[in-house]
C-alpha angles and dihedrals in degrees: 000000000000091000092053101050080051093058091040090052097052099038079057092052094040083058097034086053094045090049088046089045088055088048098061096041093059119111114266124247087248097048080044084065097039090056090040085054100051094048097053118281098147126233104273127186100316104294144050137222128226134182140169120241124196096344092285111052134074129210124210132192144177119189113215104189138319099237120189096278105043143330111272121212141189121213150200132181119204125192103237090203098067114359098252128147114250104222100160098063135059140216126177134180124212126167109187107215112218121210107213105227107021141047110239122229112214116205110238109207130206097254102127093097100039139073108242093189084054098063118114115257114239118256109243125179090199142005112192140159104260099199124039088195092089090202118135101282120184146133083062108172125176122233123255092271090040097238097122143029128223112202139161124251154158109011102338103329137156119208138174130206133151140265082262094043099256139104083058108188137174113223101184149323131243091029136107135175101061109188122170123252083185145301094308100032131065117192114204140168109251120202107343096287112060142045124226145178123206138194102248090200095045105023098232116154130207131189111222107182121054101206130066112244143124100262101196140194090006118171116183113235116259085246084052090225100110137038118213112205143165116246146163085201087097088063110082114240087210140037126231092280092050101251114145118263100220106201124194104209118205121192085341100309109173097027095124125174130276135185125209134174114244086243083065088227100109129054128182126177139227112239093265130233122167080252127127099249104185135156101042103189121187121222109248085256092050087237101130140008130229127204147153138252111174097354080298113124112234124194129213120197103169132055106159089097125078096236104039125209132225139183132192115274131203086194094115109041111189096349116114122219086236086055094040084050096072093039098138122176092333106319142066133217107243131178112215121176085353096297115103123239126200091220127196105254088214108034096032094218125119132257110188149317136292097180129353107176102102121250141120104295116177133163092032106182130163122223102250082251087063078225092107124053105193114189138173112232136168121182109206122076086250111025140123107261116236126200116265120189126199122200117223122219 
């Protein structure tokens, strides 16, 4: 018996040792990227992952970018046995984002007969970071004779540079949202309650609306004589006999539209259904106004009532209103497997690239020139995004 606990003992360290003595002759996770690297990951966002698979494979990714819909990643496996590069199986990584509130439309572009790595490259005399603040700065949008550029940024900030970087300027705290009134006016929504518009070159400041509410998704009209928001203030707080109306909002239900002058003496008010109404986009004449209920596009023609009516429109067939938003002289700025297209706005196929190195690209907005790209970029997997601007030749 004692003989036979012996063999059974050495025969388990014999195996034990054998299994220890593979482990240690695997490749290590550095040497795994190294390998990955060399046979074409591409460079991500600053750093790699790595993880071990079954004891013998490693797994190597790079993320690009984590564009709106999802995070997009590159991989390599690599046989930790022997180095070698795994070509006959597949691993992807997709993370889906959810907006809370909305469903979000994503613009499907013609690119099923065309090869996307063949487009011409813009010409660009120059591509700088715009901002040295690297604080999270988003929402830019250029005056009306494209010589600055208003953006969000740090913990509800407005600031104001121009086109080269200089002339920096903070407008206000606790506001978002900054849209241009005109070259001298920037019009903002303030603590969560009011919207404003200041001088930028006198610093006088102006309350526009009288009544505290959230005002959101509000968009100027391209005349600059309305703002279109989202409310609840439509739906009464108390019936006929003055007994409180207690509502129980979910993702936004009951936030109809509204319309007030920019002189904040007129209001007007969408036809109201205990419904989330959200991304109200003007057309480029200011004719007529698109928004969602229910990821469903609605279309409004007519604003001379005071409730005004709506119905669903199929106008613009796979083309979201974010996307309908940046339309500029024909074409959009559109990021696609973390490179950025310019795309036809009619046809929704792409025309060439902005910038085709691969990277994390938000906010991507043309100069109403269409002479300027600004863009907000950060480089590392975690890190604040910064505005970047492109020059077009």
């Amino acid at each position: 018996m004692l003989r036979n606990r012996l063999i059974f003992l050495v025969l388990f360290l014999l195996f034990k040792s054998a299994g220890l003595y593979s482990q240690n002759n695997l490749i290590s996770k550095d040497r795994a990227i190294d390998i990955a690297l060399s046979n074409g990951l591409p460079v991500g966002l600053s750093e790699y992952e790595a993880e071990m698979q079954g004891d013998t494979i490693w797994i190597v990714k790079s993320l690009l970018c984590d564009d709106g819909d999802g995070q997009n990643y590159e991989t390599v496996l690599i046989n930790a046995l022997n180095g070698k590069v795994i070509t006959d199986t597949y691993v992807g990584y997709l993370t889906m984002h959810m907006t809370c509130g909305e469903q979000v439309e994503r613009t499907v572009i013609n690119a099923n007969n065309i090869n996307i790595d063949s487009l011409p490259v813009i010409n660009s005399s120059e591509n700088r970071k715009l901002t040295s603040l690297n604080e999270k700065e988003s929402n830019p949008i250029f005056s009306d004779n494209d010589k600055l550029i208003a953006f969000q940024y740090g913990f509800r900030k407005i600031g104001v540079t121009s086109i080269y970087g200089d002339q920096f300027q903070q407008i206000c705290e606790e506001c978002m949202y900054p849209q241009w009134l005109d070259n001298d006016w920037i019009v903002y929504f303030k603590d969560f309650e009011h919207i404003y518009k200041k001088n930028i070159n006198t610093g006088v400041e102006i309350k526009i609306t009288d009544n505290p509410y959230r005002y959101d998704h509000y968009q100027l009209s391209p005349d600059k004589k309305w703002i279109i928001y989202a409310s609840s203030e439509m739906w009464p707080t108390q019936d006929s006999l003055g007994n409180p109306i207690l509502r129980m909002s979910i993702n936004g239900q009951g936030q109809n539209l509204c319309l007030i002058s920019v002189d904040g003496k007129i209001k007007k008010y969408f036809d109201k259904e205990w419904k989330y109404y959200y991304k109200p986009t003007w057309t480029p004449n200011g004719d007529s106004i698109y928004f969602y209920i229910s990821a469903k596009k609605q279309i409004v023609t007519d604003i001379s009532k005071d409730i005004i009516n709506f119905e669903e429109s199929d106008l613009l067939e796979n083309l979201s209103l974010w996307e309908y938003e940046k339309i500029n002289k024909g074409s959009f700025p559109y990021s696609q497997n973390c490179r950025v297209l310019d795309v036809n706005a009619e046809t929704l196929s792409p025309i060439q690239f902005l910038i085709k190195e691969r990277g994390r690209y938000r906010d991507l907005t043309f100069s109403n020139n269409k002479k300027y790209l600004v863009y907000s970029k950060t480089d590392k997997k975690r890190g604040d995004c910064s505005l970047w601007i492109m020059k077009i030749e």
